[in-house]
C-alpha positions in Angstrom: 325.2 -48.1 -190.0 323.5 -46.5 -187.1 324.0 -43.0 -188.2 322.6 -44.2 -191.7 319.3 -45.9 -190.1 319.0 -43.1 -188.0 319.1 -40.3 -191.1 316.9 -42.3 -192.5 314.7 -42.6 -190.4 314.7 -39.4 -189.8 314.3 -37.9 -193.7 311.2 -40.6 -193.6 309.2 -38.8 -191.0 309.7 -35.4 -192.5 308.4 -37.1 -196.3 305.4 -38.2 -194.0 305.1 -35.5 -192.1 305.0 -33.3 -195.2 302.4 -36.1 -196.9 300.3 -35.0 -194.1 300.7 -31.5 -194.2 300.1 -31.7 -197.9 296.6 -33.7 -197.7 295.2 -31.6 -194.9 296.1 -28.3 -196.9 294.3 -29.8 -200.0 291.1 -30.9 -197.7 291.1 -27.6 -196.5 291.5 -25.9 -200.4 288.5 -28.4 -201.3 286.6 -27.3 -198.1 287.2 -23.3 -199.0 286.0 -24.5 -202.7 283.1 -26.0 -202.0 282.0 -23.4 -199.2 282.8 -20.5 -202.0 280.4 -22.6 -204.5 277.7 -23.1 -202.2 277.8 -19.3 -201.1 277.2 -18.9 -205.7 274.9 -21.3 -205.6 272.5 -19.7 -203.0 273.0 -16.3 -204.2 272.0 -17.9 -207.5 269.0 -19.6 -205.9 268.0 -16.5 -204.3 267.4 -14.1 -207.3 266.0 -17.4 -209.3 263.1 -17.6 -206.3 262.4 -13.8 -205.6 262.9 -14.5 -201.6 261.3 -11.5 -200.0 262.7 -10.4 -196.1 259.7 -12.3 -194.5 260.8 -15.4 -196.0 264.5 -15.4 -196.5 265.5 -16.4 -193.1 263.0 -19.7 -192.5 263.8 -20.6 -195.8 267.8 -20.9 -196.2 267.4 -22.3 -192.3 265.3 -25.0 -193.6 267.0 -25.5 -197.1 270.5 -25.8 -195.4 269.7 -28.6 -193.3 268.2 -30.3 -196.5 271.5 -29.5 -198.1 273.3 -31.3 -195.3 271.2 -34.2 -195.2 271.3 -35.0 -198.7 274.6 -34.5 -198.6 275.4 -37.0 -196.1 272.9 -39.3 -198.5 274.9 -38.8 -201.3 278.3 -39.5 -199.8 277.1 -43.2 -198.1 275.4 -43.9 -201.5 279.3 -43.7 -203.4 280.8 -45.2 -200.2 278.4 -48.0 -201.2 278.8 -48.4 -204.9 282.5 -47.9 -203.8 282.7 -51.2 -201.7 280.5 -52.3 -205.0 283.6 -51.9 -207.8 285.4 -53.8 -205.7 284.3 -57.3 -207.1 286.4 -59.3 -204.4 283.5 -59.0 -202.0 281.3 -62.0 -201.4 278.3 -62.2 -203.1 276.8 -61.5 -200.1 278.4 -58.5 -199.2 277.5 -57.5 -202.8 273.8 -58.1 -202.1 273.6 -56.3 -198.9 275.3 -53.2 -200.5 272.6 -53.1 -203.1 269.7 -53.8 -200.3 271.6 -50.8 -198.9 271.3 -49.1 -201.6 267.4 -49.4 -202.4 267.3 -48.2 -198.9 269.5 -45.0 -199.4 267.6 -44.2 -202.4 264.4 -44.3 -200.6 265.6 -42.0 -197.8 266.6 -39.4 -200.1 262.8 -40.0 -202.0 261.6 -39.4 -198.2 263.5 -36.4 -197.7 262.7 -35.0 -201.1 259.2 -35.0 -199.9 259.8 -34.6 -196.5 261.4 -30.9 -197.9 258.7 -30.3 -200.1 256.5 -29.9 -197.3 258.6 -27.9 -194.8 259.5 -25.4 -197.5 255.9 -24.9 -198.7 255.1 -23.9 -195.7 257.6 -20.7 -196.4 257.5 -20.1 -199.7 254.4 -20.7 -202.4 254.3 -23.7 -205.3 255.8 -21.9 -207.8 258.9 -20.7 -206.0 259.2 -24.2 -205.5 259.4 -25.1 -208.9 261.6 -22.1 -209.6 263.7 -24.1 -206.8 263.8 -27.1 -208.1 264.5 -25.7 -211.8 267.7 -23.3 -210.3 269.1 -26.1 -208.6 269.3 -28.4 -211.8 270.3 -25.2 -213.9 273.0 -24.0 -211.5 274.8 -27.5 -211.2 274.5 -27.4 -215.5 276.4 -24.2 -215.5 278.9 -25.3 -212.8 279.9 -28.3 -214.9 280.0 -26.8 -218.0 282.5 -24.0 -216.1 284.7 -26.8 -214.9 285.0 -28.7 -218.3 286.0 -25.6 -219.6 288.3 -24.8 -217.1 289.3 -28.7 -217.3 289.6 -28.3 -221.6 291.9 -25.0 -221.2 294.3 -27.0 -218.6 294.8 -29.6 -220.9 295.8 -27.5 -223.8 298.7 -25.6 -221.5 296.7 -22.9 -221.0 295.7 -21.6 -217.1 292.5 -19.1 -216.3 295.1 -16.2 -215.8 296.2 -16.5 -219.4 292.8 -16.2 -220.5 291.9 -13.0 -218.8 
């Protein structure tokens, strides 16, 4: 009986162990992903905007921590409407998660504008816009590449195949 608990015991920690191994490998895959799509993204961004040399350096410098703060925006605004599908929260808790959210929304409004200024003082009004534009365009094309890709999986076939 001992032997059997103990073998157990011991078949469970490598099954968790490996559970482990296995999330951390695909948080770092994710990680590599979204670094590699980011790294498109601002060469995308870069060509869209005609960056010359004097610019180039303020502006990714400034644009980046945008990136990172909106990012950080975005991920406590689903945490929020998270907590908010689950409907076996008080009505309290419900209404404070919405007050949070008005909040959230307003601090990504402020550091829209807050952005808007920094990075006119790099690059001129129409780069801007040109910004704005790539930005909406690229994440277009990135979805439409990943329901493709998504459409092709589900039919059997892989990228390779394709190629």
């Amino acid at each position: 009986m001992k032997i059997n608990l103990f073998l157990f015991s011991g078949i469970f920690l490598c099954i968790l162990s490996l559970n482990v191994l296995a999330q951390e490998d695909i948080k770092d895959r994710f990680a590599e992903k979204r670094e590699e799509i980011n790294q498109i993204k601002k060469e995308y961004i870069g060509q869209r905007i005609n960056l010359d040399t004097t610019q180039e350096n303020a502006f990714w410098e400034k644009y980046d921590i945008y990136i990172e703060k909106k990012m950080r925006l975005k991920q406590q605004m689903a945490r929020t409407r998270r907590q908010n599908d689950n409907l076996t929260i008080s009505d309290q808790e419900l209404n404070e998660n919405i007050e949070k959210l008005f909040v959230l929304n307003q601090e990504e409004l402020d550091l829209e504008k807050q952005s808007k200024s920094e990075l006119l003082k790099i690059i001129n009004i129409r780069q801007l816009a040109e910004l704005y534009r790539s930005e909406k365009e690229f994440i277009r094309k990135l979805l439409h590449t990943l329901r493709g890709r998504g459409a092709h999986m589900e039919n059997g076939n892989n990228r390779k195949e394709e190629e």
